[in-house]
N, CA, C and O atoms as a MOPAC input file, in Angstrom:
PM7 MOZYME 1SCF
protein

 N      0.82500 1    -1.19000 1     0.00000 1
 C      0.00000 1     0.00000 1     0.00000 1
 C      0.87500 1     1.26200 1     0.00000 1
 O      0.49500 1     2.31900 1    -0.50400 1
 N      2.14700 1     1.08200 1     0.63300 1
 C      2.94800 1     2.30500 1     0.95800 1
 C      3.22800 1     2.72400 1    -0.20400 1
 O      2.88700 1     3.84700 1    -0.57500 1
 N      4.24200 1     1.44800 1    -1.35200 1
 C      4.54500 1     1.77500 1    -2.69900 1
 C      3.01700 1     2.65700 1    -3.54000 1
 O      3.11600 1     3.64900 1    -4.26300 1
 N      1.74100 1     1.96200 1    -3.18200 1
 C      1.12200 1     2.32100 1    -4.42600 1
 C      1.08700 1     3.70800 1    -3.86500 1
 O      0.87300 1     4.47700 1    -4.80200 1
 N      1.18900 1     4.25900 1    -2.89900 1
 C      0.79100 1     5.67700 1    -2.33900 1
 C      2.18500 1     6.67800 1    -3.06700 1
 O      1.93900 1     7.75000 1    -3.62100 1
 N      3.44100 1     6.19700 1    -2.96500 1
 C      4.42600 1     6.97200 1    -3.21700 1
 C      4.62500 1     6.82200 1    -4.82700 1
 O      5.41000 1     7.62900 1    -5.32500 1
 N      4.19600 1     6.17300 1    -5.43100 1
 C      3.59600 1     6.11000 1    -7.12800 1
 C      2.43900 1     7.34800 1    -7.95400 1
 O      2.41200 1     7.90500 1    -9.05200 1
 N      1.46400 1     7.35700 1    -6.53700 1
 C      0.50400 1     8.14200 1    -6.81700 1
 C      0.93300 1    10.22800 1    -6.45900 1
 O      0.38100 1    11.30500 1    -6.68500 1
 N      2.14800 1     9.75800 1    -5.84400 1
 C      2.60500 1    10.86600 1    -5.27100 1
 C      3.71200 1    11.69200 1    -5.99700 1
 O      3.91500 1    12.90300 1    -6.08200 1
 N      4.33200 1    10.62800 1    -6.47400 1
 C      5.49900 1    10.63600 1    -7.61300 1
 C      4.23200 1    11.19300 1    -8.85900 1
 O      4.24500 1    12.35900 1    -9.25500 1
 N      3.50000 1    10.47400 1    -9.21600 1
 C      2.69200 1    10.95500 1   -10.92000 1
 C      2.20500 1    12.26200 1   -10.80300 1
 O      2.48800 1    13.02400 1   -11.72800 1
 N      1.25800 1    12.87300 1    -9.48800 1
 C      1.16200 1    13.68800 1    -8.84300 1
 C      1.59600 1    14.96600 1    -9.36800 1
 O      1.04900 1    15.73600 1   -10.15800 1
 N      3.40200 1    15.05700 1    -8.36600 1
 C      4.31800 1    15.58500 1    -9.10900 1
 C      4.75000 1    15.64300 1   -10.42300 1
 O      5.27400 1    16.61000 1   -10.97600 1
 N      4.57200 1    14.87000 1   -10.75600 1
 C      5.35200 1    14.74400 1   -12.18600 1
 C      4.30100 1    15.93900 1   -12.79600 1
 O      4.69500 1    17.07200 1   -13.07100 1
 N      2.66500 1    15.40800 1   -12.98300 1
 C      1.82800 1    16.63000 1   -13.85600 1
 C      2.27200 1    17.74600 1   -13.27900 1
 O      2.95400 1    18.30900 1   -14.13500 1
 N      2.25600 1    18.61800 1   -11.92000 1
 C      2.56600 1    19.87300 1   -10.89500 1
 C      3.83000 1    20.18400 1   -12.06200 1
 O      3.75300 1    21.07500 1   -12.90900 1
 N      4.82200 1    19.38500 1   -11.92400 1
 C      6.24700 1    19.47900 1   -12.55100 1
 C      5.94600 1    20.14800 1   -13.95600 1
 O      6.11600 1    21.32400 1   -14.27900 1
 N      5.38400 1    18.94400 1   -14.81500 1
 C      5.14900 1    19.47400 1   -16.37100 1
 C      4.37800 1    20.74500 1   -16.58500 1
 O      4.73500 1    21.56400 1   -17.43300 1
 N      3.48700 1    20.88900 1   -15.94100 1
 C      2.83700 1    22.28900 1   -15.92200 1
 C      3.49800 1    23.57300 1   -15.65900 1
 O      3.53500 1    24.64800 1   -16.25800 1
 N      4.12400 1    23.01800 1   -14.32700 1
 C      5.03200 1    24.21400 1   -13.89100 1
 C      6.17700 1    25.10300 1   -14.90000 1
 O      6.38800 1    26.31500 1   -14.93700 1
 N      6.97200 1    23.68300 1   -15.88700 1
 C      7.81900 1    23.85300 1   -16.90700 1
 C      6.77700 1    24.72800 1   -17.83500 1
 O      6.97800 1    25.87500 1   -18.23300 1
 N      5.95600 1    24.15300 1   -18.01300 1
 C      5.31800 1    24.73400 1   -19.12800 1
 C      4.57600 1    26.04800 1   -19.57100 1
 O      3.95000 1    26.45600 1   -20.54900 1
 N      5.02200 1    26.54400 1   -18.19700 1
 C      4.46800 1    28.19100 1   -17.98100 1
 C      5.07800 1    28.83500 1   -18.88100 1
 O      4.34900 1    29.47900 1   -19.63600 1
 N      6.33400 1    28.88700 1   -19.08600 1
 C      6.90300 1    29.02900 1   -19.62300 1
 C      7.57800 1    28.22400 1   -21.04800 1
 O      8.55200 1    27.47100 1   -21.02400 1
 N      6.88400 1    28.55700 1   -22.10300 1
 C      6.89100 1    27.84200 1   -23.46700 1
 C      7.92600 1    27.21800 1   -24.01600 1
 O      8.62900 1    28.16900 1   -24.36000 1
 N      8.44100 1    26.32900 1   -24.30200 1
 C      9.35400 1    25.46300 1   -24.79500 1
 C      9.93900 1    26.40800 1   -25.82600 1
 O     11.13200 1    26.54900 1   -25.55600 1
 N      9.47700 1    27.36800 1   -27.27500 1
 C     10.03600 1    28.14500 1   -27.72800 1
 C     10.61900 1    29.15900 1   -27.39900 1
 O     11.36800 1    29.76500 1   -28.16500 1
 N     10.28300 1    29.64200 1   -25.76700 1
 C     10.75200 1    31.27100 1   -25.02500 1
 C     12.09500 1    30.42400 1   -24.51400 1
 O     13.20200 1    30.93600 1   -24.68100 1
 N     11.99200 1    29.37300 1   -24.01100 1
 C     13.21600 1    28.55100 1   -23.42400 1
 C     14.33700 1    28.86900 1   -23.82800 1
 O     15.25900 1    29.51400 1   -23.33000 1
 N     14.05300 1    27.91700 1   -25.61100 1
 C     14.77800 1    27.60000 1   -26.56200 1
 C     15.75500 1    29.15700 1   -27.21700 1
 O     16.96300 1    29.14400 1   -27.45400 1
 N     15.06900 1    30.05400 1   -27.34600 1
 C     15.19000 1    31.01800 1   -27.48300 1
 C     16.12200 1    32.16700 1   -26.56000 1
 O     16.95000 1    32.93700 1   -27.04800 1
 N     15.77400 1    32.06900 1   -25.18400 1
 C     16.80200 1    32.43400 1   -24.52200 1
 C     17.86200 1    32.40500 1   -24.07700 1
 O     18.48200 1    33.26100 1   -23.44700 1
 N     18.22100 1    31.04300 1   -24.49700 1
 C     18.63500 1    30.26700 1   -23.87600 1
 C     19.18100 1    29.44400 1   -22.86600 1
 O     20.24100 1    28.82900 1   -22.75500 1
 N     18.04700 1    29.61500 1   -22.06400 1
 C     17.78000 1    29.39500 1   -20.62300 1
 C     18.03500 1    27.50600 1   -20.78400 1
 O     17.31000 1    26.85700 1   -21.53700 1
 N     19.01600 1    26.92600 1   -20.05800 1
 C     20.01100 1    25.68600 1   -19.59900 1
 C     18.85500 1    25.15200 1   -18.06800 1
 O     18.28600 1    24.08400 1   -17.84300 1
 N     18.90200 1    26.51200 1   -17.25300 1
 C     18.23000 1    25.53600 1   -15.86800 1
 C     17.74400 1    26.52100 1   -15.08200 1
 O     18.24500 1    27.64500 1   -15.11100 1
 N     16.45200 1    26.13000 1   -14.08800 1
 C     15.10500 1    26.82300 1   -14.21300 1
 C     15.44000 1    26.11700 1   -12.76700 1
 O     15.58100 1    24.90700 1   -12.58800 1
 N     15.55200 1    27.33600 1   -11.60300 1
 C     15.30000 1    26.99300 1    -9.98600 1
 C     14.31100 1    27.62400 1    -9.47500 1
 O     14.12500 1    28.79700 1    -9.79600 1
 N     13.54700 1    27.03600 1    -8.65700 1
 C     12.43100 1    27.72200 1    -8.03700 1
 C     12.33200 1    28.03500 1    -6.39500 1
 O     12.07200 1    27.03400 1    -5.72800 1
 N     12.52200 1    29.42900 1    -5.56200 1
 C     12.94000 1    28.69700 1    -4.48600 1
 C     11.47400 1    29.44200 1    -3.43500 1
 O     11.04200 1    30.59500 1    -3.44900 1
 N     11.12800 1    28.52900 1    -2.80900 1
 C     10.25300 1    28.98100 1    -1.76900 1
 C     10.43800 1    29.91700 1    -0.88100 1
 O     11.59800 1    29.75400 1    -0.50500 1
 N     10.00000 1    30.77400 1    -0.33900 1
 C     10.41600 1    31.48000 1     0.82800 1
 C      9.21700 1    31.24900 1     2.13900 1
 O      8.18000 1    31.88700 1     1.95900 1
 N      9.25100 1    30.74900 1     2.89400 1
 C      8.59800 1    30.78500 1     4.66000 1
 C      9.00700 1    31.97400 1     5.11800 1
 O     10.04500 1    32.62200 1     4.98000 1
 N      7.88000 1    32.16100 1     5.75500 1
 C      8.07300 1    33.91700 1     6.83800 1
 C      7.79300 1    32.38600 1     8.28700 1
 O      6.79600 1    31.66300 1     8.27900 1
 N      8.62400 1    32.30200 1     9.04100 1
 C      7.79600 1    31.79000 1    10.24500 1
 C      8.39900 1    32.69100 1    11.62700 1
 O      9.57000 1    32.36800 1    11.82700 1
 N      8.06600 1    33.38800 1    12.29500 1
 C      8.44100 1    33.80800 1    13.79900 1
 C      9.25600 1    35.14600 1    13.80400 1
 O      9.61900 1    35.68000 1    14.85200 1
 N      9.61200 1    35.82800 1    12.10800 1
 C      9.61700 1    36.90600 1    11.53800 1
 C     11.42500 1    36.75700 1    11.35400 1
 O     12.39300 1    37.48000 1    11.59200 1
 N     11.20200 1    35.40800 1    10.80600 1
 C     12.20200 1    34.78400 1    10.22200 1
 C     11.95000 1    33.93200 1     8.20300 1
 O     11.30500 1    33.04000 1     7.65100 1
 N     12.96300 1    34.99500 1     7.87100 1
 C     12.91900 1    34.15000 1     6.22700 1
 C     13.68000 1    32.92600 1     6.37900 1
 O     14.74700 1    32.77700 1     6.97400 1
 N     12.64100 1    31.65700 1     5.45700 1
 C     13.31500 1    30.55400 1     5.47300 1
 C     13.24100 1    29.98000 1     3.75300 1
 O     12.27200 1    29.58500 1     3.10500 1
 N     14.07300 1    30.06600 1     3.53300 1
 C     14.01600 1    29.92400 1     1.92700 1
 C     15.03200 1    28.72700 1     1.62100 1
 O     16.18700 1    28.54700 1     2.00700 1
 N     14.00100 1    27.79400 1     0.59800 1
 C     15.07000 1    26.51900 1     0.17600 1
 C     14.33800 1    26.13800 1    -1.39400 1
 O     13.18600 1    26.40400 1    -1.73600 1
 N     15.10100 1    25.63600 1    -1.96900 1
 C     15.18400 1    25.50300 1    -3.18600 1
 C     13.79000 1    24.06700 1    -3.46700 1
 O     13.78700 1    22.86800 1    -3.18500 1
 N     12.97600 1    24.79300 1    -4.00000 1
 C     11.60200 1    23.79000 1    -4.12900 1
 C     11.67700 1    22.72100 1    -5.42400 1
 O     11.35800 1    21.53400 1    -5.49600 1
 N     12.22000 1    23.62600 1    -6.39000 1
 C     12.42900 1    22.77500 1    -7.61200 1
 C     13.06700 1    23.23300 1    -8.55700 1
 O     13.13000 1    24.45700 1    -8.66600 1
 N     13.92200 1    22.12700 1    -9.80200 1
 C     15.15400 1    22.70100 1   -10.35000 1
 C     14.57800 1    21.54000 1   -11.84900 1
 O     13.92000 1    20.50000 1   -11.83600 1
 N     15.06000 1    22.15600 1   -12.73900 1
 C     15.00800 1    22.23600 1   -14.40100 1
 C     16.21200 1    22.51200 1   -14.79100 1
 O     16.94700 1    23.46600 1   -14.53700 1
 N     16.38300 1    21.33000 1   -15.60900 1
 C     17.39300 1    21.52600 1   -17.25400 1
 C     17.38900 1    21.43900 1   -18.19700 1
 O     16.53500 1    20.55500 1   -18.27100 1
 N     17.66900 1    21.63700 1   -19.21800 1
 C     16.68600 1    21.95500 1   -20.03900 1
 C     18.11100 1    22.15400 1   -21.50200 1
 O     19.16000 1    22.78600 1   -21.62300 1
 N     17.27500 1    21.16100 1   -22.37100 1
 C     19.06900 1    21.05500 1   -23.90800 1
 C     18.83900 1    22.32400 1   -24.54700 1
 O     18.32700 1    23.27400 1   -23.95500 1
 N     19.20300 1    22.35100 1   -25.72200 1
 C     19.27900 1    23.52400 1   -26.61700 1
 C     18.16900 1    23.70300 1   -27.40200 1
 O     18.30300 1    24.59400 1   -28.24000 1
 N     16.63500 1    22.87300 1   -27.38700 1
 C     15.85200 1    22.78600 1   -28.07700 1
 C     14.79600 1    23.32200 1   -26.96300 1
 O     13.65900 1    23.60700 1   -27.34100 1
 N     15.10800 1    23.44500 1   -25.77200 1
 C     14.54000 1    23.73200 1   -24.64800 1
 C     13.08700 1    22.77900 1   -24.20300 1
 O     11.98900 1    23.08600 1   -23.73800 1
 N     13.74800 1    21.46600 1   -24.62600 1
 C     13.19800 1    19.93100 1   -23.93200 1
 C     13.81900 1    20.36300 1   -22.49100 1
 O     14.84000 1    20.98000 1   -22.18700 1
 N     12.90100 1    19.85100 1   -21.83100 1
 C     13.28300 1    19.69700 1   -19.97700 1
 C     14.14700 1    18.21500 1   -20.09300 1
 O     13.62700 1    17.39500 1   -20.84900 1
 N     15.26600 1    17.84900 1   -19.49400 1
 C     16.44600 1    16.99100 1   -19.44800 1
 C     16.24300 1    16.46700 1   -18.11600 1
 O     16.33600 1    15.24500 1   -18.00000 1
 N     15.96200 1    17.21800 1   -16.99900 1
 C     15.79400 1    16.45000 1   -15.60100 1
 C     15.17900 1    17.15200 1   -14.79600 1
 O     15.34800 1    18.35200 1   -15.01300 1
 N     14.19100 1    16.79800 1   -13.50700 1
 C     13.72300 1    17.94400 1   -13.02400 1
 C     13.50300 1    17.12900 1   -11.89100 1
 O     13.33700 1    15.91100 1   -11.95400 1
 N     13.50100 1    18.04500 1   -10.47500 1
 C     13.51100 1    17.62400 1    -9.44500 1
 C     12.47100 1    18.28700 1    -8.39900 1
 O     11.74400 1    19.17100 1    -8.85400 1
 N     12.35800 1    17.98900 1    -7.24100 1
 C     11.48500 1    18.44500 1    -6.43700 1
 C     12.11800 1    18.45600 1    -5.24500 1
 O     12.84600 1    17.46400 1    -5.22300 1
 N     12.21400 1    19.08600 1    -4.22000 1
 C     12.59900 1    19.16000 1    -2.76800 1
 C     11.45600 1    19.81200 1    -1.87700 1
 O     10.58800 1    20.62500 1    -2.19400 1
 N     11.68100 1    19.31000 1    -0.88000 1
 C     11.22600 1    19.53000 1     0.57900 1
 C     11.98200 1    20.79200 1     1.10300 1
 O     12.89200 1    21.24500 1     0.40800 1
 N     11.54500 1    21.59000 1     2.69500 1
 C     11.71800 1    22.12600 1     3.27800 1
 C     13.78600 1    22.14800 1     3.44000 1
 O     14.66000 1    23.01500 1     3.42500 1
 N     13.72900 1    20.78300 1     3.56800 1
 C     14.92000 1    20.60100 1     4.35900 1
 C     15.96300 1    19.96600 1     3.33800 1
 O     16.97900 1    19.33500 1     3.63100 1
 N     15.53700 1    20.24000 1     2.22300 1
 C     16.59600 1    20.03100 1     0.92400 1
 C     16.84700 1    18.99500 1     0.04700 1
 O     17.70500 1    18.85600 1    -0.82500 1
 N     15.47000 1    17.92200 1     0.64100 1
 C     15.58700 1    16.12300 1     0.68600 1
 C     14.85100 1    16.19500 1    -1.11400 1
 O     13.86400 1    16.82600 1    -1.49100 1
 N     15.55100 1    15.51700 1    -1.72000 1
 C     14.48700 1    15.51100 1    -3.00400 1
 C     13.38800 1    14.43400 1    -2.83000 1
 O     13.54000 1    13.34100 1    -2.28400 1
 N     12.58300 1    14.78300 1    -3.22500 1
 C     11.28200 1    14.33800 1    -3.39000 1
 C     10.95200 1    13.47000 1    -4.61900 1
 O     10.88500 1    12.24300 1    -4.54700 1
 N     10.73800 1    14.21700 1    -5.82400 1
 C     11.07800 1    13.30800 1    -7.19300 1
 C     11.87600 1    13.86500 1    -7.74700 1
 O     12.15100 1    15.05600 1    -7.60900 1
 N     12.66900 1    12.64800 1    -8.87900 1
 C     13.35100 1    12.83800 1    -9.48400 1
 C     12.80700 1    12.33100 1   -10.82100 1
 O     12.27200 1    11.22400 1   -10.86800 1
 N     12.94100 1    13.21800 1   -12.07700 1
 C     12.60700 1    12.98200 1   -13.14700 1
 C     13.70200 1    13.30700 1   -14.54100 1
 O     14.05100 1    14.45900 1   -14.80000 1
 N     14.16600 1    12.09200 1   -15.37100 1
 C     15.03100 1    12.17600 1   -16.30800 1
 C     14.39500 1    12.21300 1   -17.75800 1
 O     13.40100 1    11.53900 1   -18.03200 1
 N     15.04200 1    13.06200 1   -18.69400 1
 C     13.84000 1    12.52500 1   -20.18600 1
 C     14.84600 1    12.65900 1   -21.27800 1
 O     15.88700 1    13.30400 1   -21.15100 1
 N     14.44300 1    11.93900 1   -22.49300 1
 C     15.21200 1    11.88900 1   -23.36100 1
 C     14.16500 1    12.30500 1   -24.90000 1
 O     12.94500 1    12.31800 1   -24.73500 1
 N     14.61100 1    12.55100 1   -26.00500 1
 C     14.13300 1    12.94400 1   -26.75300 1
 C     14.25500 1    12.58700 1   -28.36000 1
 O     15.20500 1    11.80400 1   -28.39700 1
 N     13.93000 1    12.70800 1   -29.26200 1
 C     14.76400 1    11.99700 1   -30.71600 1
 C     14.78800 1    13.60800 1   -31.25200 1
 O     14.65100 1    14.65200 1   -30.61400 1
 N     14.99300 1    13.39500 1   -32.52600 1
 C     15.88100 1    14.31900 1   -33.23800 1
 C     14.51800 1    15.35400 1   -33.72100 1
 O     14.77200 1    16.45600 1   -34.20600 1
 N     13.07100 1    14.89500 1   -33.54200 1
 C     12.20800 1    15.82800 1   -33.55800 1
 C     11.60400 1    16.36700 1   -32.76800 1
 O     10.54600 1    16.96200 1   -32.97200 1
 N     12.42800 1    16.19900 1   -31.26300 1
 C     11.55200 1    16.91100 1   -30.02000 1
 C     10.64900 1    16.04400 1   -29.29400 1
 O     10.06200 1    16.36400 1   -28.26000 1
 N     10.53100 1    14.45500 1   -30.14000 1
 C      9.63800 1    13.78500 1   -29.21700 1
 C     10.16400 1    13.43100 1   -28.08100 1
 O     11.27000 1    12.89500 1   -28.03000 1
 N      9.32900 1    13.72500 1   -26.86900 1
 C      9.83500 1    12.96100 1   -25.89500 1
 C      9.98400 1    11.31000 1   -26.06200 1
 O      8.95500 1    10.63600 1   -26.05200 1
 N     11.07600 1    10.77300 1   -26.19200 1
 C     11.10300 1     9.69600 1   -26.35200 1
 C     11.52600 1     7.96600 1   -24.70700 1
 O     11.52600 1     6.73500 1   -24.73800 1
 N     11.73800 1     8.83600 1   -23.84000 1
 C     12.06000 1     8.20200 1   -22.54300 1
 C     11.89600 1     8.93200 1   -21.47300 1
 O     12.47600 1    10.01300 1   -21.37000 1
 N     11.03100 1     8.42500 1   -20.45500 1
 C     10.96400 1     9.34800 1   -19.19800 1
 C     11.23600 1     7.81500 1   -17.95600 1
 O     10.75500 1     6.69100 1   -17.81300 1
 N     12.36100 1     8.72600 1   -17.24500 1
 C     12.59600 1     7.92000 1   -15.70300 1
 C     12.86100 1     8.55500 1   -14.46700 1
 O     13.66300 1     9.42100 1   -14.11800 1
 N     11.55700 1     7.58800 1   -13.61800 1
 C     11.42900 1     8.58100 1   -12.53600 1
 C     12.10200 1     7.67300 1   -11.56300 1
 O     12.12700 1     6.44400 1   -11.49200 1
 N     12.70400 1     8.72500 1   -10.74400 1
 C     14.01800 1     7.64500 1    -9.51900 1
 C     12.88700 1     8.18300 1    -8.33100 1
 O     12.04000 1     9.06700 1    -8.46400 1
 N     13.18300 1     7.31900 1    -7.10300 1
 C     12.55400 1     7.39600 1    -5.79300 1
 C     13.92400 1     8.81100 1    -5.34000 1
 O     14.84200 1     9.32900 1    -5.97500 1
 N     13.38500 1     8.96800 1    -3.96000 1
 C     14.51400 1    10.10800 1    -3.55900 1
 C     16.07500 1     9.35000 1    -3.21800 1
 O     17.11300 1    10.00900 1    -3.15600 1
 N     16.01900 1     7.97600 1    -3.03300 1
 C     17.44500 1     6.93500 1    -3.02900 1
 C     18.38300 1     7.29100 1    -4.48000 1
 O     19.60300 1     7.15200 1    -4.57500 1
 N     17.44100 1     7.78500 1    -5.56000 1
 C     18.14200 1     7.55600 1    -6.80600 1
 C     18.26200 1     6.42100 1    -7.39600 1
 O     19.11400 1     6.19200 1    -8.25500 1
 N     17.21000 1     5.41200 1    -6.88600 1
 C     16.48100 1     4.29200 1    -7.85500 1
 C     15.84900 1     4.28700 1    -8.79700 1
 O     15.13600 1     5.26000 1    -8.55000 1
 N     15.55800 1     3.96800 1    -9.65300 1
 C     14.34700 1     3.87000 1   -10.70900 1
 C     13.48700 1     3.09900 1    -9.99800 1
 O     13.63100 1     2.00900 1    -9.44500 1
 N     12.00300 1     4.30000 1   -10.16700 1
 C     10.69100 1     3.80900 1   -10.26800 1
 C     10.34900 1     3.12600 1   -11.01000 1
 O      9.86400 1     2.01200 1   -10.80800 1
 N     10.53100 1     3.65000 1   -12.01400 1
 C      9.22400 1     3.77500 1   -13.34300 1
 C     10.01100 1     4.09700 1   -14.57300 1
 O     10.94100 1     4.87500 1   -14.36200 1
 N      9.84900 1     3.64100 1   -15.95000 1
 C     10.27000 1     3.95700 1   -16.70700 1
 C      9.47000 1     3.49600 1   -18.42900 1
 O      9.16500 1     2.42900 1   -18.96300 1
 N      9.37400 1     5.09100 1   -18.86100 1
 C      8.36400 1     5.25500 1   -19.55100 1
 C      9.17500 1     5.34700 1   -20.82700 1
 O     10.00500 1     6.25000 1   -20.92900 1
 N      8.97600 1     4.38500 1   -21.91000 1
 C      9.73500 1     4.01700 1   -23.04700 1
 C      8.34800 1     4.57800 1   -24.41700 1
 O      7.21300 1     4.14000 1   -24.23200 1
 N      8.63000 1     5.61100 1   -25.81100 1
 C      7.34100 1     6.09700 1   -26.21000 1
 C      8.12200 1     5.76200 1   -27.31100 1
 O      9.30700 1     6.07900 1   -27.20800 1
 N      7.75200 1     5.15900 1   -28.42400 1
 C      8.08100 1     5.10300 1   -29.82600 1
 C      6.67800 1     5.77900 1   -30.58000 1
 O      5.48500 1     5.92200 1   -30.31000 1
 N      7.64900 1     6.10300 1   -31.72900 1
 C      7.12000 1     7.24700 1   -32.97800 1
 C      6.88600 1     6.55400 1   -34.49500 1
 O      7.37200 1     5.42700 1   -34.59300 1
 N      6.41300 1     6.91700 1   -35.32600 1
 C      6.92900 1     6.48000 1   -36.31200 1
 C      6.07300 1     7.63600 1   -37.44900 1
 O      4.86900 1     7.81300 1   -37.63100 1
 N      7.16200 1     8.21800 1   -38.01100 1
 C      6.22200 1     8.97100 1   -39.15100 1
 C      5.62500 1    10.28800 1   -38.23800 1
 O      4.64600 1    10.95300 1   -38.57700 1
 N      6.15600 1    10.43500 1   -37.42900 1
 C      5.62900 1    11.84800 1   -36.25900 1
 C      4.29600 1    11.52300 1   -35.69200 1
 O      3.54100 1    12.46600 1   -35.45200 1
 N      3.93900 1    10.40100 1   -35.46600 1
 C      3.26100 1     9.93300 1   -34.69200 1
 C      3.20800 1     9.09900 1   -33.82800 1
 O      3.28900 1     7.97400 1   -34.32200 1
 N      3.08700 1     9.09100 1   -32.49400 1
 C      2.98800 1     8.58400 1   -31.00400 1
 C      2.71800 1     6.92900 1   -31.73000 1
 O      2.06400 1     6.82500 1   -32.76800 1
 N      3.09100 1     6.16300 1   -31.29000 1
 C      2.24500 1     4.55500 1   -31.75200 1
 C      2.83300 1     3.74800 1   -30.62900 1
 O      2.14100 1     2.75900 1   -30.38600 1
 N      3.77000 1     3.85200 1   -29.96200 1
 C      3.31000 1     2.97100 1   -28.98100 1
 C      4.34500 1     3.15400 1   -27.84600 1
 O      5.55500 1     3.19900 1   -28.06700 1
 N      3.56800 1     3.29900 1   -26.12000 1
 C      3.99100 1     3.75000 1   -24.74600 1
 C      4.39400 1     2.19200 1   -24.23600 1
 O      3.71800 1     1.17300 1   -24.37300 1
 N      5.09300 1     2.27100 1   -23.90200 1
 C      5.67600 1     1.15200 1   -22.96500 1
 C      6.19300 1     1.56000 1   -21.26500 1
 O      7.08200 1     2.40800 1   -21.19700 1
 N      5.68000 1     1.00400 1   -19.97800 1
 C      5.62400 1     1.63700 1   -19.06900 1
 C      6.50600 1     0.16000 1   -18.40300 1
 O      5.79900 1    -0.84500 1   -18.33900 1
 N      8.07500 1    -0.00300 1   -17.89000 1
 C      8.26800 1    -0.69000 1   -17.16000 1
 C      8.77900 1    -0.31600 1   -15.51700 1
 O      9.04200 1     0.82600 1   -15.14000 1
 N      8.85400 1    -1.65900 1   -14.58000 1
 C      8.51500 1    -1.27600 1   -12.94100 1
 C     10.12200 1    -0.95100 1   -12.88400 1
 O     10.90300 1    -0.56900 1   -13.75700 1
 N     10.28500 1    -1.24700 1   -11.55400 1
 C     11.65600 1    -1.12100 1   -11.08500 1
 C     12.65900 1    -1.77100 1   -11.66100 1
 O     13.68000 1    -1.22400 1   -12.07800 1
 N     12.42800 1    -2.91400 1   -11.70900 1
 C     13.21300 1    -3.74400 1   -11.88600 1
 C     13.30300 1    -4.19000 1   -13.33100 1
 O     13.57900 1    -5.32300 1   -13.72400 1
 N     13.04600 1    -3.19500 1   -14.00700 1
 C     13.19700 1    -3.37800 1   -15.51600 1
 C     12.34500 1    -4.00800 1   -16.47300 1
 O     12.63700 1    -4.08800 1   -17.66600 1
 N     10.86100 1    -4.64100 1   -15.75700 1
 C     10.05100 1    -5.85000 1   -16.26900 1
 C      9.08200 1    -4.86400 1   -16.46300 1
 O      8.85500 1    -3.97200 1   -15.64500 1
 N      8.23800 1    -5.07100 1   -18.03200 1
 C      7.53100 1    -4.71000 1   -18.70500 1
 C      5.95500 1    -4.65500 1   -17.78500 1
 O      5.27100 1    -5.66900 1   -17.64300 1
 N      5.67900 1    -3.70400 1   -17.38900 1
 C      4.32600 1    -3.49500 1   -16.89300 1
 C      2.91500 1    -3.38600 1   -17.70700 1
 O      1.89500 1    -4.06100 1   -17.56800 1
 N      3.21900 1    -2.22000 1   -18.68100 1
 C      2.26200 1    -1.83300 1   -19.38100 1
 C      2.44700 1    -1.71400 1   -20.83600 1
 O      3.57800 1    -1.71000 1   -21.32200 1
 N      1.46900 1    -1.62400 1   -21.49200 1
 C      1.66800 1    -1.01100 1   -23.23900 1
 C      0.48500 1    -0.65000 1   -23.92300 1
 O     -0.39000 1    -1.49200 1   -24.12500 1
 N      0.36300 1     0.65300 1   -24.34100 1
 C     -0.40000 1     1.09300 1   -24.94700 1
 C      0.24000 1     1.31600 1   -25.99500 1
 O      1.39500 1     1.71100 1   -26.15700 1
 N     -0.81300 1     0.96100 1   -26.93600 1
 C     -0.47200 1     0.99200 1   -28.74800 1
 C     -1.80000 1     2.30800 1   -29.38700 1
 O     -3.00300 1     2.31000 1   -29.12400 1
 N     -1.21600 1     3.05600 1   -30.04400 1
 C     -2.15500 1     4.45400 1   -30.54600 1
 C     -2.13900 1     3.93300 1   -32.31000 1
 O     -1.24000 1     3.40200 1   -32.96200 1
 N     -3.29600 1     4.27700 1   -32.63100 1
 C     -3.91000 1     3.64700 1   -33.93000 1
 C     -4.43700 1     5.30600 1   -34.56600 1
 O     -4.78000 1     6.18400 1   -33.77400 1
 N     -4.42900 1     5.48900 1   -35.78800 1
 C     -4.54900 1     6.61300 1   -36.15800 1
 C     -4.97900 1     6.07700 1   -37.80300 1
 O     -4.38000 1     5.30800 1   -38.55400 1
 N     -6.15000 1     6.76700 1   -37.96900 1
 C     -7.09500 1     6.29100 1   -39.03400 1
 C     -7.53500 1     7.33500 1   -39.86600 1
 O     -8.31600 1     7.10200 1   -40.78900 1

C-alpha cells in the first residue's frame, strides 16, 4: 500500500512538474537560452525568512526539460525525473528515480512517421508493466 501511495505521489508531481515547466513555453526557453530553471520557496515563520530551493530544471538547446527535481523544506528531493528525446523533439524516454536515486518507473514512447504509436511503461526492476499501442485512421 505504501509503494502504491508513493507512485501516486510521484505521478502527482510529475503533472505539478510538467505544468510548472510549461508556464513558460518550450520556444521562449529555446530562445533564450535558458540551460536551468530553480524555483525557491520562501517561509516567513516567527519573523524569520526561510528559503530553500523547491524545484530545479534543465533543459538542452531545443529547450526539452532533461531532468527535473522536487525538494522539501529541508533540501531532501522528493522526485526525481530524467527525459530523453529523438531528433524531432519527441519525448522519447521518461525515468522517474525514488529520492534513493532508484528507478521507479520507466516510460519508453516510440514514434513512427511523427506519430505517437506505442507507450511502454516498465517497474523497477526493468520488467515490462504496461503497453499502450495508438492507432490513427
Amino acid at each position: 500500500m505504501l509503494h502504491l501511495k508513493s507512485f501516486i505521489l510521484v505521478i502527482g508531481l510529475s503533472i505539478a512538474c510538467h505544468n510548472s515547466i510549461f508556464a513558460q513555453k518550450k520556444k521562449e526557453i529555446r530562445e533564450a537560452g535558458v540551460k536551468q530553471k530553480v524555483e525557491w520557496r520562501i517561509l516567513y515563520e516567527n519573523d524569520k525568512e526561510i528559503k530553500y530551493k523547491e524545484y530545479e530544471a534543465q533543459f538542452d538547446r531545443q529547450g526539452n526539460v532533461l531532468m527535473e527535481k522536487n525538494y522539501d523544506e529541508k533540501g531532501n528531493i522528493i522526485s526525481h525525473f530524467e527525459y530523453k528525446y529523438d531528433n524531432n523533439g519527441n519525448e522519447i524516454l521518461k525515468v522517474a528515480y525514488n529520492p534513493r536515486g532508484e528507478v521507479i518507473e520507466r516510460v519508453e514512447t516510440t514514434y513512427k512517421e511523427g506519430f505517437k504509436i506505442e507507450k511502454r511503461v516498465y517497474g523497477p526492476t526493468g520488467k515490462l508493466k504496461s503497453k499502450k499501442i495508438f492507432e490513427y485512421k
